[in-house]
C-alpha positions as CSV (number, residue, x, y, z in Angstrom):
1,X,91.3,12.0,128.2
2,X,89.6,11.0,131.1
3,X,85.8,11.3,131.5
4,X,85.8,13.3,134.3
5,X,88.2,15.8,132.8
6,X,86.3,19.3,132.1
7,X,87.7,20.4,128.5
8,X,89.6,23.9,128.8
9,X,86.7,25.9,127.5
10,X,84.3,24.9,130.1
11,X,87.4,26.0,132.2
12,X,87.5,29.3,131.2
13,X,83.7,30.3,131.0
14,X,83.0,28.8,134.5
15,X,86.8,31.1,135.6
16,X,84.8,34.0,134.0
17,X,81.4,33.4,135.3
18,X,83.1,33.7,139.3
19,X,84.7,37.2,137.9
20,X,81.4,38.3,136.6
21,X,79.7,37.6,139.7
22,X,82.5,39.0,141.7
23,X,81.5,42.2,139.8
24,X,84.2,41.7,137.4
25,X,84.8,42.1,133.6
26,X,86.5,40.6,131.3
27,X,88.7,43.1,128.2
28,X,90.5,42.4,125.3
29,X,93.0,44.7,123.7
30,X,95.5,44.9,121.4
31,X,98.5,46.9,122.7
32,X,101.7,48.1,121.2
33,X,104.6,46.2,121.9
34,X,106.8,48.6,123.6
35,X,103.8,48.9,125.8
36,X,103.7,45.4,126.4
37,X,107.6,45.4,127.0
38,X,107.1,47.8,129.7
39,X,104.5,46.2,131.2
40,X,105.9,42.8,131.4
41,X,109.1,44.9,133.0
42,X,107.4,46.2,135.6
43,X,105.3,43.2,135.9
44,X,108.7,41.5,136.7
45,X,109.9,43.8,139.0
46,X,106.8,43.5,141.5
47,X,106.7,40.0,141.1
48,X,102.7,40.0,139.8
49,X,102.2,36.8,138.0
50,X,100.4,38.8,135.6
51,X,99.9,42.3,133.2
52,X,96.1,42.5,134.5
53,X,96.5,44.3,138.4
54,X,99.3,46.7,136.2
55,X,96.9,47.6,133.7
56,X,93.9,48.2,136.6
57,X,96.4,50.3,138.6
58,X,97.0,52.1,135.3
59,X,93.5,52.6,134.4
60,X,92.5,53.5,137.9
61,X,95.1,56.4,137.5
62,X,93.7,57.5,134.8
63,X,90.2,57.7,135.7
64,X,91.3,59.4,139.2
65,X,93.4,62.2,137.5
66,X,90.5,62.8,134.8
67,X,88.5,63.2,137.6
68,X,90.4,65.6,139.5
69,X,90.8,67.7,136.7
């Protein structure tokens, strides 16, 4: 490894230190996996190289219809 290589955890806390000041933050879950299936379905069918702008679109919906109710 080269010295001026930055070791994948550096990586990742400086990748989540932009989101956080982007107003962003980060959340874990477990999911079931026919969720997951279903995600990574539709996922595949709006060519989105990941489950994360699904999952906000999903939780946005949520929150909008609670609201309206």
């Amino acid at each position: 490894m080269s010295r001026t290589a930055i070791p994948v955890k550096e990586k990742v806390a400086a990748h989540r230190e932009r989101l956080r000041a982007a107003g962003r933050i980060y959340v874990n879950t477990d999911l079931p996996a026919d969720l997951v299936a279903q995600l990574d379905q539709i996922k595949e069918e709006r060519g989105v190289a990941s489950r994360a702008p699904i999952i906000e679109e999903a939780v946005r919906l949520l929150i909008e219809k609670q609201q309206g109710a």
